[in-house]
C-alpha positions as CSV (number, residue, x, y, z in Angstrom):
1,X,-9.8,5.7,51.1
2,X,-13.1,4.5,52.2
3,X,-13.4,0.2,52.8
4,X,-15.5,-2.0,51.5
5,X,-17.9,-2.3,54.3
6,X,-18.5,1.3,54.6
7,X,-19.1,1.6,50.9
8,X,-21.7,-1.5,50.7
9,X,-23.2,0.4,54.2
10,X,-23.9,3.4,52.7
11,X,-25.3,1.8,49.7
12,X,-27.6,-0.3,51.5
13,X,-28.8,2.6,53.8
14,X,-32.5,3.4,53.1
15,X,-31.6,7.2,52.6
16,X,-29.1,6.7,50.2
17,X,-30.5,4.2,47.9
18,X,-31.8,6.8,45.5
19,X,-29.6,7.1,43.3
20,X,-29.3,3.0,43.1
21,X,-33.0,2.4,42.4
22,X,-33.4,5.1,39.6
23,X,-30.3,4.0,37.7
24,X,-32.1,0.2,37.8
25,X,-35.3,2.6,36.5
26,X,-33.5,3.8,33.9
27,X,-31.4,0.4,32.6
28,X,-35.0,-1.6,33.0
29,X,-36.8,1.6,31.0
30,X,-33.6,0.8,27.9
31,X,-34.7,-2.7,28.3
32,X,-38.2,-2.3,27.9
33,X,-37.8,0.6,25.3
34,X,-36.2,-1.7,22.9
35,X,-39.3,-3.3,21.3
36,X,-40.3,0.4,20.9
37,X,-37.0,1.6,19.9
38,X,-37.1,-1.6,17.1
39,X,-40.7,-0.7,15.7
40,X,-40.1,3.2,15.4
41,X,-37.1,2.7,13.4
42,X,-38.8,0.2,11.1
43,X,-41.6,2.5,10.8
44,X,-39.1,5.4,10.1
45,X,-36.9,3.8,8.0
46,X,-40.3,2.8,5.5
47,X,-39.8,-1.1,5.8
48,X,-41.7,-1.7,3.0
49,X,-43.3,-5.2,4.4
50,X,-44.7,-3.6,7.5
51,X,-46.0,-0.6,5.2
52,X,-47.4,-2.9,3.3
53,X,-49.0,-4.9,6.3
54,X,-50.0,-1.5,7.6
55,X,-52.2,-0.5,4.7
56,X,-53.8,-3.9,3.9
57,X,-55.2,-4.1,7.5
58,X,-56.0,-0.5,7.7
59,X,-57.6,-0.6,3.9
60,X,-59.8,-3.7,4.5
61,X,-60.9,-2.6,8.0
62,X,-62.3,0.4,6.7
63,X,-63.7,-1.0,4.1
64,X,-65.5,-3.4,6.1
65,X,-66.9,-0.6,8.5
66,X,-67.8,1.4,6.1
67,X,-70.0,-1.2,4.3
68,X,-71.6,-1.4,7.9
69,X,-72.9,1.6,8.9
70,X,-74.2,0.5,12.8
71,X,-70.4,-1.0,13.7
72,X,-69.2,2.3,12.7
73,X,-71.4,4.1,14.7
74,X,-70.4,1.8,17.5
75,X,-67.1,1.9,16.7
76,X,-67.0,5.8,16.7
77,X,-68.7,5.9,20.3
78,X,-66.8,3.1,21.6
79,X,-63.6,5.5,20.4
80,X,-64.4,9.2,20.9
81,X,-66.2,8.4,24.4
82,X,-65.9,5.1,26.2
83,X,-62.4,4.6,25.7
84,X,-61.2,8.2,25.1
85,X,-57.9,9.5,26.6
86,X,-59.6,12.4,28.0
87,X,-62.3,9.9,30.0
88,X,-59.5,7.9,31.2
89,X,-58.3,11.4,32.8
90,X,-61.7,12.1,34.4
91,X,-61.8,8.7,36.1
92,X,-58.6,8.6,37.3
93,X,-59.0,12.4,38.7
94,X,-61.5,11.3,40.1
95,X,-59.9,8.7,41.7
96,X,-57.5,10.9,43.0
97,X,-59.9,13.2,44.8
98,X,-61.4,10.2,46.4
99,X,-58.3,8.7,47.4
100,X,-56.7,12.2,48.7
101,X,-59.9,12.3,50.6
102,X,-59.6,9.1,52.4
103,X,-55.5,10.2,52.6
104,X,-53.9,7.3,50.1
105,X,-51.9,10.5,49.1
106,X,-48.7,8.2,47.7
107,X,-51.0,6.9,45.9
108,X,-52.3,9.9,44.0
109,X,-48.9,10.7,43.3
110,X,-48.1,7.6,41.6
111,X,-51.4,7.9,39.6
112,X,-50.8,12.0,38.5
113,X,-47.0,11.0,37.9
114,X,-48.2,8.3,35.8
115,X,-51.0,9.6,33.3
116,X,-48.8,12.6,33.0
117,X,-45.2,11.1,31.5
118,X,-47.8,8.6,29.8
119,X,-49.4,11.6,27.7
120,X,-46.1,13.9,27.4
121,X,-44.2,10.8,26.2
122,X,-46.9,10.0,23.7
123,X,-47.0,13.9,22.7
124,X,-43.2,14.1,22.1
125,X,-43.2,11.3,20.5
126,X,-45.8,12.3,17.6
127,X,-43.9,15.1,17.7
128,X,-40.5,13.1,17.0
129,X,-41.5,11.2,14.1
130,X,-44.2,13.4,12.5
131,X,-45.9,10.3,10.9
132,X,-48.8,11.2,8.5
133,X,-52.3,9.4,9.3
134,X,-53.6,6.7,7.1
135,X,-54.6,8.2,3.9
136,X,-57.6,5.9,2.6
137,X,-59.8,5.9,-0.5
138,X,-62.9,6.7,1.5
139,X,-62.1,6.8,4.9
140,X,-64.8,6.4,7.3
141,X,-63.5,8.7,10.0
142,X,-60.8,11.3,10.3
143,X,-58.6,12.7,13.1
144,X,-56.2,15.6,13.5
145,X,-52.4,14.9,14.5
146,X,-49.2,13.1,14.0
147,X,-50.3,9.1,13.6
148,X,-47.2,7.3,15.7
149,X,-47.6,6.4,18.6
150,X,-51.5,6.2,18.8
151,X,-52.2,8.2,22.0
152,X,-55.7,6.4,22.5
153,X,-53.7,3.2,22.2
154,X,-51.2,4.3,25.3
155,X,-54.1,5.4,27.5
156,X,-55.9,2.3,26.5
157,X,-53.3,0.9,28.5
158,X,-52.1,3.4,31.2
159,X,-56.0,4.4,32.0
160,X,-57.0,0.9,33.0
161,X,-53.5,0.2,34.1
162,X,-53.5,3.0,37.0
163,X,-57.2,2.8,38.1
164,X,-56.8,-1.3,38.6
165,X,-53.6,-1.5,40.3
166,X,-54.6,1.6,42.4
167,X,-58.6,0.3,43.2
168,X,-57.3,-3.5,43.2
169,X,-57.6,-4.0,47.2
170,X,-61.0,-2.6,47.0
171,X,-62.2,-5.6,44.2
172,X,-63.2,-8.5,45.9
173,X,-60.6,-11.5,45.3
174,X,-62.8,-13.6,43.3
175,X,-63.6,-10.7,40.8
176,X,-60.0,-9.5,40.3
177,X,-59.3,-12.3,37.0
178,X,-62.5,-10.5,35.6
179,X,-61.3,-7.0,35.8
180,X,-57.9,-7.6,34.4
181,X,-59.8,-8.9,31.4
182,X,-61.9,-6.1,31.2
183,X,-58.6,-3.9,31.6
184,X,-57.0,-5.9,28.6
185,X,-59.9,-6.0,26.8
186,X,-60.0,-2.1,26.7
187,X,-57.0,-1.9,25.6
188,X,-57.6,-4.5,22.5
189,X,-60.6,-2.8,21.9
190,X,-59.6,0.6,21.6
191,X,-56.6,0.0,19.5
192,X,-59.1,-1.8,17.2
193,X,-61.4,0.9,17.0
194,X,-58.6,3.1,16.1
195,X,-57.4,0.9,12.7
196,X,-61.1,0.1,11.6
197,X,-62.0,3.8,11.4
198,X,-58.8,4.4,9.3
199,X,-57.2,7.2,11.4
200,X,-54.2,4.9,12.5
201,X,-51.8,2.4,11.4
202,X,-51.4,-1.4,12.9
203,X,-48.2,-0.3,13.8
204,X,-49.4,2.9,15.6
205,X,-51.5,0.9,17.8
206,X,-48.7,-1.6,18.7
207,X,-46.7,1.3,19.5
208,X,-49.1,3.0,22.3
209,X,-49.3,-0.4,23.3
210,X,-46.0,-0.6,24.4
211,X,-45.2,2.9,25.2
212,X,-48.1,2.4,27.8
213,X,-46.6,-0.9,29.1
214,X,-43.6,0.8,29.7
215,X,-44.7,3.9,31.3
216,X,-46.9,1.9,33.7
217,X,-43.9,-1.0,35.0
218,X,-41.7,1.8,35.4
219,X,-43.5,4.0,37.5
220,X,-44.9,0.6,39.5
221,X,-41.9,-0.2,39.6
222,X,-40.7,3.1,41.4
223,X,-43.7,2.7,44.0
224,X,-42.9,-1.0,44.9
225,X,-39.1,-0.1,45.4
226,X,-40.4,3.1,47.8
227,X,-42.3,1.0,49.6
228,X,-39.7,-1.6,50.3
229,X,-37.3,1.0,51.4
230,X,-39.6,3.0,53.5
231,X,-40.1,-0.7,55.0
232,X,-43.5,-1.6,54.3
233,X,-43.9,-5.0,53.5
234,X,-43.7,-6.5,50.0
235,X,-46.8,-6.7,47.9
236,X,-47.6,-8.5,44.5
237,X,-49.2,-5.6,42.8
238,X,-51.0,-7.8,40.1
239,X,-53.2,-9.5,42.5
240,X,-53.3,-6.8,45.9
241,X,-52.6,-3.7,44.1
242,X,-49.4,-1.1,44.8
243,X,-51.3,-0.2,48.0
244,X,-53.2,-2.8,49.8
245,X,-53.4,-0.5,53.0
246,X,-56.3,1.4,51.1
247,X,-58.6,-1.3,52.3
248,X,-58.4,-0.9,55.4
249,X,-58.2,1.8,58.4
250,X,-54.8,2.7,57.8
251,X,-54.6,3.9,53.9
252,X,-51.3,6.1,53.9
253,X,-49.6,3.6,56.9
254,X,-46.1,5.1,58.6
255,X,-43.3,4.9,57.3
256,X,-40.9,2.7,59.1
257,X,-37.2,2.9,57.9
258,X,-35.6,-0.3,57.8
259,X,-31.9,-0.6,58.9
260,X,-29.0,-2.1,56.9
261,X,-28.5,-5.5,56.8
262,X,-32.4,-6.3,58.1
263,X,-34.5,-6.0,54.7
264,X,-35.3,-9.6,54.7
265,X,-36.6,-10.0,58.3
266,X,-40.4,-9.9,58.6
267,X,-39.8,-8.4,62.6
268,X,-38.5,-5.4,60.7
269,X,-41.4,-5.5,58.1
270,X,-44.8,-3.8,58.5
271,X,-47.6,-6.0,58.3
């Protein structure tokens, strides 16, 4: 029968801490899903207060654009280009080229591992509840698709998300605050432009919005715990970025496996 000891060895061992960190994954994922899990039922179910909420906001937005013809142009632009799912994916391949280039190569892992379960989530999803668009009067814009979650909501939010944390060490200090904001509001602003040009519901928006929260502190998540294994040094992702190396000469640094017992000593640590 195998002690204790051995038991909380093995456990604690760098190589065989796998199984550990994806079953915390998985119970902070069930945490984090349950705002989700609440809002898709209530939109399944037909509650009939947030159906009605959902087509009084997505009535008198459209109305509203469509008695103003040059915020619906802008709107459309602002939605079918600037903050398009499919842009997001050219910047952040992008990205990725440059970053395999200069050989951040965790890095473009995380950010390909990202954007993908982000858009297959959203797809089965859609797929899952088969929610009908908005179906307006005299809509101002239409769109093609299951409604629920809005996919330009979650890549409002994982786009942004993955090219920040991943080109945060590269913005100067002092001009991180403003690029969060700009980060947010992209997110805000697509999920607007989606609800004023009637092709989604309130509730749509909201849940992209967390879908994409989720799908981005999970996989973060998964990158921060690597790195504390592999025995790089702890890093606050919201102000350095998952990878702070990339500044510097070293962008994919060794690996150093820590031994059991010594996480908590800096000596140990890579700085």
């Amino acid at each position: 029968m195998t002690s204790t000891p051995t038991w909380t060895r093995r456990r604690l061992d760098p190589d065989r801490r796998f199984g550990l960190r994806i079953t915390l994954v998985a119970l902070a994922l069930l945490v984090g899903a349950l705002p989700f899990g609440l809002l898709a039922l209530l939109v399944e179910t037909k509650w009939s207060p947030l159906l009605d909420l959902d087509k009084d906001v997505a009535t008198g937005l459209n109305d509203w654009v469509r008695e103003h013809p040059g915020w619906q142009h802008a709107l459309r632009i602002l939605s079918d280009w600037v903050w398009d799912p499919n842009m997001y994916r050219l910047l952040v391949a992008i990205m990725c080229v440059w970053l395999w280039w200069r050989g951040a190569r965790r890095l473009v892992v995380w950010a390909v591992v990202t954007m993908a379960v982000g858009g297959l989530l959203g797809a089965m999803f859609k797929l899952v509840f088969t929610r009908a668009r908005p179906n307006l009067p005299n809509p101002v814009d239409h769109a093609g698709g299951w409604s629920f979650p809005s996919g330009h909501a979650l890549m409002g939010v994982v786009g942004p998300g993955v090219l920040l944390l991943a080109l945060l060490p590269l913005i100067p200090r002092a001009c991180r605050p403003i690029a969060w904001v700009v980060a947010i509001a992209s997110a805000v602003g697509v999920g607007f432009t989606r609800v004023a040009l009637g092709v989604h519901y309130v509730t749509d928006v909201l849940g992209g919005w967390v879908l994409g929260l989720i799908v981005l502190a999970a996989t973060s998540a998964v990158f921060e715990w690597w790195r504390r294994d592999a025995g790089l040094r702890d890093v606050d992702a919201t102000d350095e970025g998952l990878e702070p190396e990339i500044d510097g000469h070293d962008p994919d640094p060794e690996i150093r496996h820590i031994r059991p017992g010594t996480e908590g000593h800096s000596s140990d640590r890579r700085n």
